[in-house]
N, CA, C and O atoms as a GROMACS GRO file, in nm:
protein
  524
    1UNK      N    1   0.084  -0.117   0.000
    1UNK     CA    2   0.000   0.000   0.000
    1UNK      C    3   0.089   0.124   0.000
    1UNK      O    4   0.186   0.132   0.076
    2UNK      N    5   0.060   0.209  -0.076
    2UNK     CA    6   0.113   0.352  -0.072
    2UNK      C    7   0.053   0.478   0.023
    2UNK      O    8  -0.053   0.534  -0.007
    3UNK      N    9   0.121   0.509   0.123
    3UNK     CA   10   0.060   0.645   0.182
    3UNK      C   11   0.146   0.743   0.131
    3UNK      O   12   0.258   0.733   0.081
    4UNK      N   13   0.068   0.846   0.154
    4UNK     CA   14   0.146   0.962   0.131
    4UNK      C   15   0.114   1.036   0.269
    4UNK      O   16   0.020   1.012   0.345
    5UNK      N   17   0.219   1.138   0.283
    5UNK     CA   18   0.199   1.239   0.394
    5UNK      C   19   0.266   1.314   0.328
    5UNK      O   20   0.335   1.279   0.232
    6UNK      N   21   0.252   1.472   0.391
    6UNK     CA   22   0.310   1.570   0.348
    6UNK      C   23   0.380   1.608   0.231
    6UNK      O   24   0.487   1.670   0.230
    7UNK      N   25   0.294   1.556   0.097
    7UNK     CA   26   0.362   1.516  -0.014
    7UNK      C   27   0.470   1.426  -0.022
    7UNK      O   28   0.556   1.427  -0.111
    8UNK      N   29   0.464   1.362   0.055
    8UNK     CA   30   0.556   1.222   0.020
    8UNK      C   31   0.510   1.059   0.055
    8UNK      O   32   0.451   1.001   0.147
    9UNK      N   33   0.559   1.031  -0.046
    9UNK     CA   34   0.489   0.870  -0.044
    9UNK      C   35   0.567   0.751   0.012
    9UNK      O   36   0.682   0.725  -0.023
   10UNK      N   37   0.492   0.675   0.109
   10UNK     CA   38   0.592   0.577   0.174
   10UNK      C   39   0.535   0.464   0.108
   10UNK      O   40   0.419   0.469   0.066
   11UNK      N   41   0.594   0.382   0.098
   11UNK     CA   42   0.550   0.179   0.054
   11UNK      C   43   0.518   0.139   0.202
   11UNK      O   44   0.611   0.148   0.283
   12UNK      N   45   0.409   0.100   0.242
   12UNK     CA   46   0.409   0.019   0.402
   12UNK      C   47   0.293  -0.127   0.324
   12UNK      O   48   0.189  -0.127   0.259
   13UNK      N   49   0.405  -0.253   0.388
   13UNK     CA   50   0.310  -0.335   0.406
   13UNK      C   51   0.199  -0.347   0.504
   13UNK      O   52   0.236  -0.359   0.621
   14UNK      N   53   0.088  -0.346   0.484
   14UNK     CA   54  -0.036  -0.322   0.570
   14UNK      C   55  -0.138  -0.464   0.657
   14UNK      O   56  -0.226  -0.455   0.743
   15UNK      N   57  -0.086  -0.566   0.598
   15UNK     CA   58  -0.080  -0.687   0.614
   15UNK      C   59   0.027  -0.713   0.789
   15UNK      O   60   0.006  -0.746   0.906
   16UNK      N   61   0.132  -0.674   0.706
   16UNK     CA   62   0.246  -0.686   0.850
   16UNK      C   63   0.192  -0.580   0.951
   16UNK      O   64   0.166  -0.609   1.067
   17UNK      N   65   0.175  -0.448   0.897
   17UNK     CA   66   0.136  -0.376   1.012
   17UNK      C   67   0.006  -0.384   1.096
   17UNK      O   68  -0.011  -0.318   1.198
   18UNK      N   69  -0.114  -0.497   1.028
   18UNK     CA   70  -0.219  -0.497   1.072
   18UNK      C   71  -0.164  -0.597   1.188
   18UNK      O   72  -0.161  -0.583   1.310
   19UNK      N   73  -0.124  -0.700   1.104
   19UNK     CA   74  -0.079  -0.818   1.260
   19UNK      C   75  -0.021  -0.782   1.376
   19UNK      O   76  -0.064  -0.807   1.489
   20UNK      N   77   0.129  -0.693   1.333
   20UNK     CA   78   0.178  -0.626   1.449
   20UNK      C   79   0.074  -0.516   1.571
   20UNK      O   80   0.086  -0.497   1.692
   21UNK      N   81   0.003  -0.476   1.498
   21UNK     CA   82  -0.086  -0.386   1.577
   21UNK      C   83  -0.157  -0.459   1.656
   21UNK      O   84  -0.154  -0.428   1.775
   22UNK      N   85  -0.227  -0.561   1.619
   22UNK     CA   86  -0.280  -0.634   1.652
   22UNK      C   87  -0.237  -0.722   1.788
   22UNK      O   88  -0.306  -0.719   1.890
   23UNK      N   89  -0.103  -0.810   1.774
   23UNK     CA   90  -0.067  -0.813   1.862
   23UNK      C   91   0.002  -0.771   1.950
   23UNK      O   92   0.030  -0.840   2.048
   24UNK      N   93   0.042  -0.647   1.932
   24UNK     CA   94   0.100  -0.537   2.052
   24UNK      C   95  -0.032  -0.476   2.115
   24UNK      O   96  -0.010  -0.430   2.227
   25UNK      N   97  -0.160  -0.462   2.076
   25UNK     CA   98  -0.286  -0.413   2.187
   25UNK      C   99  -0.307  -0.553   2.277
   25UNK      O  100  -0.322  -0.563   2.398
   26UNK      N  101  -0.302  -0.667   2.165
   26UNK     CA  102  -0.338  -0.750   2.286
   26UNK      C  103  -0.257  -0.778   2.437
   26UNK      O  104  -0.313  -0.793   2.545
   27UNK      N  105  -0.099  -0.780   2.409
   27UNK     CA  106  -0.028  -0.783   2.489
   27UNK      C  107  -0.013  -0.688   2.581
   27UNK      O  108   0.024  -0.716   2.695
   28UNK      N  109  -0.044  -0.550   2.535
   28UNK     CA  110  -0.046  -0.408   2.630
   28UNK      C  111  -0.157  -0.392   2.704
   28UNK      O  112  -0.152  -0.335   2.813
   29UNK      N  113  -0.303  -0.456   2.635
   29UNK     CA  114  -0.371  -0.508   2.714
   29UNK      C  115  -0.367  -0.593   2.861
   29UNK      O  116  -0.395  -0.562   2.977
   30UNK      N  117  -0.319  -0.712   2.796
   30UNK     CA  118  -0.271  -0.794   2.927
   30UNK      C  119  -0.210  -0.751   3.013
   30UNK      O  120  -0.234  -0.790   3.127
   31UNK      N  121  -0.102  -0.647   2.986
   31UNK     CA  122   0.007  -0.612   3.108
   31UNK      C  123  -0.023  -0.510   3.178
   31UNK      O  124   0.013  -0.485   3.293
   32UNK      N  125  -0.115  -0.430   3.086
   32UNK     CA  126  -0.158  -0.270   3.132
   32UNK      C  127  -0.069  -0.138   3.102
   32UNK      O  128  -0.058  -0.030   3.160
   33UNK      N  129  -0.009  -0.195   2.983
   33UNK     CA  130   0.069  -0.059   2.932
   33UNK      C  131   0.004   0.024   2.802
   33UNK      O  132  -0.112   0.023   2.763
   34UNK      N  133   0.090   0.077   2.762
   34UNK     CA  134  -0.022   0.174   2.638
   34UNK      C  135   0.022   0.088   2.507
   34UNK      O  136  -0.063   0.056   2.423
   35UNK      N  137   0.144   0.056   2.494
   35UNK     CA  138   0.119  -0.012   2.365
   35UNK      C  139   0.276   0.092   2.267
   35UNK      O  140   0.360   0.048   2.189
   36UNK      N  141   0.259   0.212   2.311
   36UNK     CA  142   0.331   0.351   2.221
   36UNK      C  143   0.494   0.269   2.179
   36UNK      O  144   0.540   0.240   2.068
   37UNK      N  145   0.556   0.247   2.333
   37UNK     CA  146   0.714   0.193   2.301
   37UNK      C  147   0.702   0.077   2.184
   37UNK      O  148   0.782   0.083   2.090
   38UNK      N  149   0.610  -0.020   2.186
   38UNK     CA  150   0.602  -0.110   2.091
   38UNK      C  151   0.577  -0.108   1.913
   38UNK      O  152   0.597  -0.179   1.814
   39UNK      N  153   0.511   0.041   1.955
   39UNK     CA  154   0.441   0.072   1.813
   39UNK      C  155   0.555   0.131   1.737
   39UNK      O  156   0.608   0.094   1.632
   40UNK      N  157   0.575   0.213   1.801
   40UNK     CA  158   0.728   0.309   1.727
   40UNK      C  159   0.895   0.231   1.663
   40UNK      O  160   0.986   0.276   1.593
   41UNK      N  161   0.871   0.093   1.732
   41UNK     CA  162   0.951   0.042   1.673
   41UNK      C  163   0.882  -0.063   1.538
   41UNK      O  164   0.955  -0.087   1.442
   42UNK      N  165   0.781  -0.102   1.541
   42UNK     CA  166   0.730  -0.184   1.451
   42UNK      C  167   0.706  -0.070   1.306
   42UNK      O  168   0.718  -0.105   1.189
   43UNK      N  169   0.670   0.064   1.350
   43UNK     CA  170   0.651   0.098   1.215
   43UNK      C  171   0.764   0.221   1.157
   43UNK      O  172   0.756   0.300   1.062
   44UNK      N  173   0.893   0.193   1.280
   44UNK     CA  174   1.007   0.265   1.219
   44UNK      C  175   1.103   0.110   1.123
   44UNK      O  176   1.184   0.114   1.031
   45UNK      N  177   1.057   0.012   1.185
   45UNK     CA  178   1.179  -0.045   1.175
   45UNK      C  179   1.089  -0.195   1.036
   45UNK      O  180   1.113  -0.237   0.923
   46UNK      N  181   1.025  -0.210   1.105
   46UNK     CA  182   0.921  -0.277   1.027
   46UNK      C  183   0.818  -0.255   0.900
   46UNK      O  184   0.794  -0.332   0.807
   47UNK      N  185   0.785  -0.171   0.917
   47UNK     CA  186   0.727  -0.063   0.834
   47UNK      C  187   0.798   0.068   0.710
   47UNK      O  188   0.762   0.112   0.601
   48UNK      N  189   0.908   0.090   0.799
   48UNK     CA  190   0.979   0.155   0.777
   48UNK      C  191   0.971   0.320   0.697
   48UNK      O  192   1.009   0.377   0.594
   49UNK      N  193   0.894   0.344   0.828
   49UNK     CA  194   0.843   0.478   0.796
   49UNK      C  195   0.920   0.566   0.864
   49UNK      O  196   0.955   0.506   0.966
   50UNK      N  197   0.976   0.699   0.866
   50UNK     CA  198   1.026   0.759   0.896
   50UNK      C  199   0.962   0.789   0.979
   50UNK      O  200   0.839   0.786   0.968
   51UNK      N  201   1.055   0.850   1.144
   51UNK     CA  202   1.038   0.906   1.284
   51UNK      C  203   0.894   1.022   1.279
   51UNK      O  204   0.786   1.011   1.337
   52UNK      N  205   0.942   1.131   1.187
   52UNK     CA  206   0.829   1.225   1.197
   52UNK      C  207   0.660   1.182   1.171
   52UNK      O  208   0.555   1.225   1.219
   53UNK      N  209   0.692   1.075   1.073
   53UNK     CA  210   0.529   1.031   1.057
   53UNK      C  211   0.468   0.953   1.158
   53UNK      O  212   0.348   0.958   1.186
   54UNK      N  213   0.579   0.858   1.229
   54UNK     CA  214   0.544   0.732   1.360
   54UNK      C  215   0.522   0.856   1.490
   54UNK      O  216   0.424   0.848   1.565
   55UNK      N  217   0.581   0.921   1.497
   55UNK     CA  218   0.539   1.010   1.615
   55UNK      C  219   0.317   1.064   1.611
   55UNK      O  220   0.215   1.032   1.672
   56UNK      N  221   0.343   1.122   1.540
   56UNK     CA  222   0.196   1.129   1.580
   56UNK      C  223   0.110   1.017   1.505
   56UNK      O  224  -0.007   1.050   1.489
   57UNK      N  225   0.138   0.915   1.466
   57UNK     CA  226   0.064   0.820   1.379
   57UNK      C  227   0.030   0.689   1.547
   57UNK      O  228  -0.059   0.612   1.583
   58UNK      N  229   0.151   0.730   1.594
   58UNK     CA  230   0.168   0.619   1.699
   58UNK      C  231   0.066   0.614   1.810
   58UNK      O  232   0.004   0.523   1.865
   59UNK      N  233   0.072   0.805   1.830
   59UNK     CA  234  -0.029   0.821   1.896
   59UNK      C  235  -0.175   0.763   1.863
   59UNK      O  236  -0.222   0.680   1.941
   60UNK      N  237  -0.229   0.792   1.778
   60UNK     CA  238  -0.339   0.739   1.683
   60UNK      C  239  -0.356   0.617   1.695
   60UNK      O  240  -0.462   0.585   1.749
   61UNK      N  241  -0.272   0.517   1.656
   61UNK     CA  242  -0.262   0.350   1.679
   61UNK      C  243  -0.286   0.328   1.830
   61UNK      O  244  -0.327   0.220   1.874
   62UNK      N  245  -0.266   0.405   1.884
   62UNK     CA  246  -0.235   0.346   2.064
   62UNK      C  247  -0.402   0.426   2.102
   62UNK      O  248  -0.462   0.381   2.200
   63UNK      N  249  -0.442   0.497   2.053
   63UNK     CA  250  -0.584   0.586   2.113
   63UNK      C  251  -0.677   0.484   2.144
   63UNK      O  252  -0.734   0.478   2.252
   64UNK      N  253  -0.693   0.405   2.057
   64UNK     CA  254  -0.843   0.308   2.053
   64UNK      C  255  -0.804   0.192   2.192
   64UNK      O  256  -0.903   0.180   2.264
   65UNK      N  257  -0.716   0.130   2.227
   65UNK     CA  258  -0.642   0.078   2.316
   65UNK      C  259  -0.644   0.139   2.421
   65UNK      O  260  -0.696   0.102   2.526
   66UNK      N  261  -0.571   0.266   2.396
   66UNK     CA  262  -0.578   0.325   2.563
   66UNK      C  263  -0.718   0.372   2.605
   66UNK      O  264  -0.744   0.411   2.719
   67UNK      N  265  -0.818   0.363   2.490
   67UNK     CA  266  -0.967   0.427   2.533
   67UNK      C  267  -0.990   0.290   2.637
   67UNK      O  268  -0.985   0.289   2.760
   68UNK      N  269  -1.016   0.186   2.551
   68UNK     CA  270  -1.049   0.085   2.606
   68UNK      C  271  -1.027   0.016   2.745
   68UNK      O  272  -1.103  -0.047   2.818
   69UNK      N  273  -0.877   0.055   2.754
   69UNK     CA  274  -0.839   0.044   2.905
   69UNK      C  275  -0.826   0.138   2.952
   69UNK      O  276  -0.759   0.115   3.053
   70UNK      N  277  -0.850   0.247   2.944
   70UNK     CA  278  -0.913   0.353   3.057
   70UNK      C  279  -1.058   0.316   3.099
   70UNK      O  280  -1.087   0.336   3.216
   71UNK      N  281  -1.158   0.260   3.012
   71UNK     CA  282  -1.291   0.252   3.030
   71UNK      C  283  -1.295   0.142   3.156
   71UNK      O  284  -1.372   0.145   3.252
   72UNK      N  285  -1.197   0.049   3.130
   72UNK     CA  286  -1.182  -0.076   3.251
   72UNK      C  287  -1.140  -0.040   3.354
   72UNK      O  288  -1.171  -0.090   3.463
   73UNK      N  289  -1.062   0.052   3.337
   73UNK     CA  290  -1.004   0.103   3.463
   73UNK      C  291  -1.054   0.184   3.551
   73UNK      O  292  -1.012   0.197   3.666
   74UNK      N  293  -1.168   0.254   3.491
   74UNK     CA  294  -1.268   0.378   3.534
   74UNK      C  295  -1.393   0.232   3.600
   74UNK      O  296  -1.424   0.228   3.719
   75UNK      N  297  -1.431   0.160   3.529
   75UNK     CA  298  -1.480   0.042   3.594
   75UNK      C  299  -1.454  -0.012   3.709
   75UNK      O  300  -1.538  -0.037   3.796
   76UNK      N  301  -1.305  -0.035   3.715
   76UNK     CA  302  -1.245  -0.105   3.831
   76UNK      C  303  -1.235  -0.015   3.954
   76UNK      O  304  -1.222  -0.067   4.064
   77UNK      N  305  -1.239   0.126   3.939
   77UNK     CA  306  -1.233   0.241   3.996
   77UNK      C  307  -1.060   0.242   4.012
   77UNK      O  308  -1.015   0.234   4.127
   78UNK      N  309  -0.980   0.251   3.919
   78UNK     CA  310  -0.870   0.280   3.885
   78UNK      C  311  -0.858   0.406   3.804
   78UNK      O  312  -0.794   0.398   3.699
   79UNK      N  313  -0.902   0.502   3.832
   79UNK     CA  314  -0.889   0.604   3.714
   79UNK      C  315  -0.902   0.756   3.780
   79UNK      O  316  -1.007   0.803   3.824
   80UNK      N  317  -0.816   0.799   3.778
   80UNK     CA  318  -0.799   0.988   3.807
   80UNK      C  319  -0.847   1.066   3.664
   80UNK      O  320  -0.808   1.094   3.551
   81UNK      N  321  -0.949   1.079   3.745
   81UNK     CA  322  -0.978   1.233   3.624
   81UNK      C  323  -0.920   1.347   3.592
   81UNK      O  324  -0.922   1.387   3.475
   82UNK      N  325  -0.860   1.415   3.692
   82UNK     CA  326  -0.762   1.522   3.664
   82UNK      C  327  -0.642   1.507   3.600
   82UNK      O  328  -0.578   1.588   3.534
   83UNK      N  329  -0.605   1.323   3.645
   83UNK     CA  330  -0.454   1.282   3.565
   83UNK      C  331  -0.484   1.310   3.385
   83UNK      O  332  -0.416   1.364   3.299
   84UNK      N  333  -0.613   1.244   3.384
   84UNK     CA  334  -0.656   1.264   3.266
   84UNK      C  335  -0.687   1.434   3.186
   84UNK      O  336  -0.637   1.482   3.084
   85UNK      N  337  -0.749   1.469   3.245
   85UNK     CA  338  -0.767   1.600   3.152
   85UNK      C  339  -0.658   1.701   3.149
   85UNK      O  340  -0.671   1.809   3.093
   86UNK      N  341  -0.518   1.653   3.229
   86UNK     CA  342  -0.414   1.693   3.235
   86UNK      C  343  -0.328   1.675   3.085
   86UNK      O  344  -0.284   1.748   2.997
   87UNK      N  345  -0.337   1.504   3.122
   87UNK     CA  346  -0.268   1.422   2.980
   87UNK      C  347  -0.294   1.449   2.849
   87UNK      O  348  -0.216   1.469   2.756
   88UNK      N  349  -0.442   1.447   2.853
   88UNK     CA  350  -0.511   1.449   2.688
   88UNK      C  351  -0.466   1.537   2.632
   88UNK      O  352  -0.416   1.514   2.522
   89UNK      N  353  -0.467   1.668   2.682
   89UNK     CA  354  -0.442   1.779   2.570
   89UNK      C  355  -0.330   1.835   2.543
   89UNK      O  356  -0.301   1.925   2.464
   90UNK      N  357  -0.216   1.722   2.680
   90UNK     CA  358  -0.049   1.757   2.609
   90UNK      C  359  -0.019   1.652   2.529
   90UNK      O  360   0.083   1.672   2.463
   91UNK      N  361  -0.091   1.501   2.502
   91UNK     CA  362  -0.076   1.420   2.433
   91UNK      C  363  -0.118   1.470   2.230
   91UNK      O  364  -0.059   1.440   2.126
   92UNK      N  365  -0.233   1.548   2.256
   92UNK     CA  366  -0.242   1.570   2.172
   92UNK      C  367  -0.174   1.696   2.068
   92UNK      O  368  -0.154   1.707   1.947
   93UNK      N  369  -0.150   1.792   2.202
   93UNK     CA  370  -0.042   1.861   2.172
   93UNK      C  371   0.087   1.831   2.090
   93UNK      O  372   0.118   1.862   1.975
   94UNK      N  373   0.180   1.729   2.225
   94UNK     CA  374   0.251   1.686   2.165
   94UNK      C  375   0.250   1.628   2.051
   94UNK      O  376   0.353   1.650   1.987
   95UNK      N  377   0.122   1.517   1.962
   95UNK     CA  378   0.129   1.458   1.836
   95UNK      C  379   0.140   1.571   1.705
   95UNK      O  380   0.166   1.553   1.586
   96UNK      N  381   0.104   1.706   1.793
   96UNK     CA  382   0.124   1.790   1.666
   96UNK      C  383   0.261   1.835   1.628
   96UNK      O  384   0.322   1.826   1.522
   97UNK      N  385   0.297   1.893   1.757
   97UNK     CA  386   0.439   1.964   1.724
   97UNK      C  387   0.541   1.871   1.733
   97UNK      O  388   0.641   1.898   1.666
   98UNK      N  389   0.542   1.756   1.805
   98UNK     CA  390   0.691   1.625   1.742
   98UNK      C  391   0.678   1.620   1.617
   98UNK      O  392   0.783   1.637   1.555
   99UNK      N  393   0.596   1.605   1.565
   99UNK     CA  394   0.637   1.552   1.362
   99UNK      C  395   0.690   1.663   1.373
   99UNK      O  396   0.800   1.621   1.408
  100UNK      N  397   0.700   1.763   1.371
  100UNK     CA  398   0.715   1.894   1.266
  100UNK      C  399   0.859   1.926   1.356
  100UNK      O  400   0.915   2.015   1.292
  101UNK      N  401   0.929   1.897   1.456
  101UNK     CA  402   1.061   1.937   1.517
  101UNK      C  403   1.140   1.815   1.475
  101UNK      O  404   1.259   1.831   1.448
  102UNK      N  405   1.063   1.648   1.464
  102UNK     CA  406   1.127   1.518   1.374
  102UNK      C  407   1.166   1.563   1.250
  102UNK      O  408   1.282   1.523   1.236
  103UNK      N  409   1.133   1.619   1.160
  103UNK     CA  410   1.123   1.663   1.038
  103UNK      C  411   1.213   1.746   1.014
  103UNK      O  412   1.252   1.746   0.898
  104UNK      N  413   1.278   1.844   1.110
  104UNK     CA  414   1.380   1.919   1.087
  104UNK      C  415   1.496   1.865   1.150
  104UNK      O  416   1.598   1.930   1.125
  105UNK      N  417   1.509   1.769   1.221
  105UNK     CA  418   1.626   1.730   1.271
  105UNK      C  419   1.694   1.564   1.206
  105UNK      O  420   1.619   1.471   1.176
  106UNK      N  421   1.809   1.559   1.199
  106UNK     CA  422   1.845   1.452   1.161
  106UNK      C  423   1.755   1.292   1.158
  106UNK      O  424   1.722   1.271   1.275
  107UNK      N  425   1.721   1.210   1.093
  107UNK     CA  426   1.650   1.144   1.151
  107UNK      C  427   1.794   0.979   1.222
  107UNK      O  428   1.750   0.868   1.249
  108UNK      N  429   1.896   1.003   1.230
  108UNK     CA  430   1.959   0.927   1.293
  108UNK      C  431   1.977   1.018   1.494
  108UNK      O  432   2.014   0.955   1.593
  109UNK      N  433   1.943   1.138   1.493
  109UNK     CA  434   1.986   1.182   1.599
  109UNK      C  435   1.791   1.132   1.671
  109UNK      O  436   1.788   1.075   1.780
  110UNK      N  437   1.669   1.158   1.606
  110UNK     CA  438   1.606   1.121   1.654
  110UNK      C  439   1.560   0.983   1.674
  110UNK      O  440   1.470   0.980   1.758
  111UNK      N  441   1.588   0.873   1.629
  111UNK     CA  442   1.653   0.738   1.628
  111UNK      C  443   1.680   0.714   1.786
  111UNK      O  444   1.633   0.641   1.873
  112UNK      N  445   1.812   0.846   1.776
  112UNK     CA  446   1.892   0.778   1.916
  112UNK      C  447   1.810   0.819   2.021
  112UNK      O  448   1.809   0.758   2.128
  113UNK      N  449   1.708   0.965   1.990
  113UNK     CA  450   1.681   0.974   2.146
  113UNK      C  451   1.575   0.889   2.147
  113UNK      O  452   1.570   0.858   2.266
  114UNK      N  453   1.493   0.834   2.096
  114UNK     CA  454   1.364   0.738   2.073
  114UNK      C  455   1.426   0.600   2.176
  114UNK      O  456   1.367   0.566   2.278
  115UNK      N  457   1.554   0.534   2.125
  115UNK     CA  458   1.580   0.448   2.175
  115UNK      C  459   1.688   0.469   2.326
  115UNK      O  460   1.738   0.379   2.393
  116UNK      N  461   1.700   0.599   2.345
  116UNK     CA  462   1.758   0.665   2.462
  116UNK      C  463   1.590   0.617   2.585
  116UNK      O  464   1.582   0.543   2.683
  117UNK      N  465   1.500   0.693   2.524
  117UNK     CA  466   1.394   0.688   2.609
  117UNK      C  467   1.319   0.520   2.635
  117UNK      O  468   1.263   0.471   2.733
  118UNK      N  469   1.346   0.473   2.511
  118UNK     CA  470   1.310   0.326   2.531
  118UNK      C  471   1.391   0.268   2.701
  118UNK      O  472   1.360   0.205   2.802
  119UNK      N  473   1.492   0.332   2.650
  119UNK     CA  474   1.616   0.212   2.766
  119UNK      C  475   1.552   0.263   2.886
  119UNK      O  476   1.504   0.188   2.972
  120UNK      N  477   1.552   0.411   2.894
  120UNK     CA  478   1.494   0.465   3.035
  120UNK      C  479   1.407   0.433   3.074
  120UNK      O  480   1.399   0.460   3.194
  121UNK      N  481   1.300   0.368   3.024
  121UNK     CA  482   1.150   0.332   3.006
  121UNK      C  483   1.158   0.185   3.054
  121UNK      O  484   1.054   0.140   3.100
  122UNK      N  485   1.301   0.075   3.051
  122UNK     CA  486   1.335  -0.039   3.047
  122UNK      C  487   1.380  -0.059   3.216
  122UNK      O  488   1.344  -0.122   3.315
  123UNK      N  489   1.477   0.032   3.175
  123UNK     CA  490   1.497   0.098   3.306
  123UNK      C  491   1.436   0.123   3.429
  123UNK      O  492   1.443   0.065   3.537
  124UNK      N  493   1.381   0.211   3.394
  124UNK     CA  494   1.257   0.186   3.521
  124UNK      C  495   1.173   0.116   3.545
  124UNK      O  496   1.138   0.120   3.664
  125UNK      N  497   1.100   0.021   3.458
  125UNK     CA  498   1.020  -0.104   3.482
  125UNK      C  499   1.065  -0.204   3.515
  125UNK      O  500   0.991  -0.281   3.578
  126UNK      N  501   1.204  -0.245   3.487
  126UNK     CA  502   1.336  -0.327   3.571
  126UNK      C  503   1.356  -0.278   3.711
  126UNK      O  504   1.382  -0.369   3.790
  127UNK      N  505   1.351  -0.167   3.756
  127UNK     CA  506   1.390  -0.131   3.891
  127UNK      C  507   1.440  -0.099   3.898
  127UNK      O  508   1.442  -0.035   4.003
  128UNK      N  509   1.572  -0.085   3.801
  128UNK     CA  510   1.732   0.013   3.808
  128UNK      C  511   1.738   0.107   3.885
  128UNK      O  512   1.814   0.116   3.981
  129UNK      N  513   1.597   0.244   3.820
  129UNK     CA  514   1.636   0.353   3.894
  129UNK      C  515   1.486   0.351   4.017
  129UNK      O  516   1.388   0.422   4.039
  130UNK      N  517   1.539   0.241   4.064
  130UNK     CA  518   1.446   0.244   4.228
  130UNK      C  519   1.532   0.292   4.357
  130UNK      O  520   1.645   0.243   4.368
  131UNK      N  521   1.497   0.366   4.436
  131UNK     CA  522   1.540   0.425   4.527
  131UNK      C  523   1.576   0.324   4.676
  131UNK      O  524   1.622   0.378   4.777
   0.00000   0.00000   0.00000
């Protein structure tokens, strides 16, 4: 399949990316994470779409997922409302203005910090930086 963004056209197999999507909600499901660290590598590396388009695309892929388990969680009475109306509108924020600062910067320097934040992200769910 051919997308285009911003006048430019990428080749993405849509087949691979449906499966991968697929099974990264189910698994983020199970564990209770959002799904985002998983996505950004399947459709930089897999897909092979450039950083600026996976940044806010990722967001998008991960929305329907994180609706869903917020709704369970608001169920379970797991859920802050203020955390929320805090989040939403820098999440969405942020999906606007990352493409457009990805786009001007190297895409090997944004690479590294993507997988800078992965490790930190590894990092702390390992315990490393536990006190």
């Amino acid at each position: 399949m051919i997308v285009e963004f911003w006048g430019q056209e990428f080749k993405v197999n849509i087949i691979f990316g449906c499966i991968g999507g697929f099974l990264i909600a189910v698994v983020s499901s199970m564990f209770g994470f959002g799904g985002g660290p998983f996505m950004v590598p399947l459709m930089t590396v897999g897909l092979r779409l450039p950083m600026y388009v996976v940044v806010g695309s990722s967001l998008l892929a991960i929305f329907f997922n994180t609706m869903m388990g917020t709704m369970r969680h608001y169920q379970f009475g797991n859920f802050d409302p203020m955390f929320f109306l805090i989040m939403f509108p820098a999440a969405i924020l942020g999906g606007y203005i990352a493409p457009q600062i990805a786009k001007r910067v190297s895409p090997t320097v944004v690479k590294r910090i993507a997988a800078l934040g992965l490790l930190i992200l590894a990092g702390n769910l390992l315990g490393v930086f536990a006190r």
